[in-house]
C-alpha angles and dihedrals in degrees: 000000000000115000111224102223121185109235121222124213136148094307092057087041089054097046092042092061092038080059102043087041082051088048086043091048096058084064087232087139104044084065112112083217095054093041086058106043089052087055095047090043087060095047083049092048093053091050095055104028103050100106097062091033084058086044096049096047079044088061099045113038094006084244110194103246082241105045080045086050101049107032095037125020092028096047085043092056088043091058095044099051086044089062096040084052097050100028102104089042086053086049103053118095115256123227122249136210119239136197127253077242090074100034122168089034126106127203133194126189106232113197108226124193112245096216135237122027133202114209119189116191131213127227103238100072098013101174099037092048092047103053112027089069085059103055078064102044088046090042090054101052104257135130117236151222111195115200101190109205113261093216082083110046099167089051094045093043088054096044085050094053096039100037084054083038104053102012133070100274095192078063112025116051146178137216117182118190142087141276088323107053088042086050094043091052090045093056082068137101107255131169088209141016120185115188 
């Protein structure tokens, strides 16, 4: 029996973004809350979801459980809990200096989010790649497109099922696939791409 699998070219890649710009739009992500659930919602994810994190990089790259445990969950959480720890302090203005040209004015530098990023994982460290661009990218206030590597298809399979699972799916997405589902999403409009 045949699956019927939706393919996705550059139509689905261009709706896709429209979707995730329309999620951006609303400002849900630019939220300190939001920012923070997302990054507690990955910690959470990790802690229940190891053992089939360890099985799937197991799969793929037959990954030993402590060398999966250590360079990639553990790093991950760190990330996660770093951001989670300097994130209010990342979001306040800075102040500015400004000429005597200008005096009595006062200026402040404001960190905005840019908007949707694309993130594009590599095979050798599949978890951690895929999802460590993305602390920053959520920490900074974006909406996301994951493109786990296909080189590790257990990995990928599983990022695409918990991300859905445990993250905003109107701002975080995942598109699993090859070389034409990577080139249909780069022939898009993004405001970022980590690699």
């Amino acid at each position: 029996e045949v699956e019927n699998k939706r393919v996705f070219c550059t139509e689905s890649a261009k709706e896709l973004v429209k979707e995730l710009r329309a999620s951006f739009a609303t400002g849900k992500t630019k939220s300190y809350e939001w920012r923070l659930t997302q990054l507690n919602a990955m910690v959470k994810m990790m802690e229940e979801k190891e053992p089939q994190i360890v099985a799937a990089l197991h799969d793929d790259l037959s990954k030993p459980e402590l060398e999966s445990s250590i360079y990639e969950i553990a790093m991950l959480k760190n990330s996660c809990r770093l951001a989670v720890k300097n994130m209010k302090h990342w979001m306040m203005p800075e102040k500015a200096k400004t000429s005597l040209v200008t005096f009595p004015s006062s200026a402040e530098i404001v960190s905005e989010p840019l908007g949707v990023v694309l993130v594009i994982s590599a095979w050798n460290y599949p978890f951690l790649l895929s999802l460590d661009p993305i602390v920053g990218a959520i920490a900074a206030g974006n909406a996301i497109v994951l493109k786990p590597s296909e080189i590790a298809p257990a990995t990928s399979l599983l990022l695409a099922r918990l991300v859905a699972e445990y993250l905003d799916s109107s701002c975080i997405k995942v598109v699993e696939g090859a070389v034409p589902e990577t080139a249909a999403l780069l022939e898009q409009k993004w405001d970022k791409i980590l690699y």
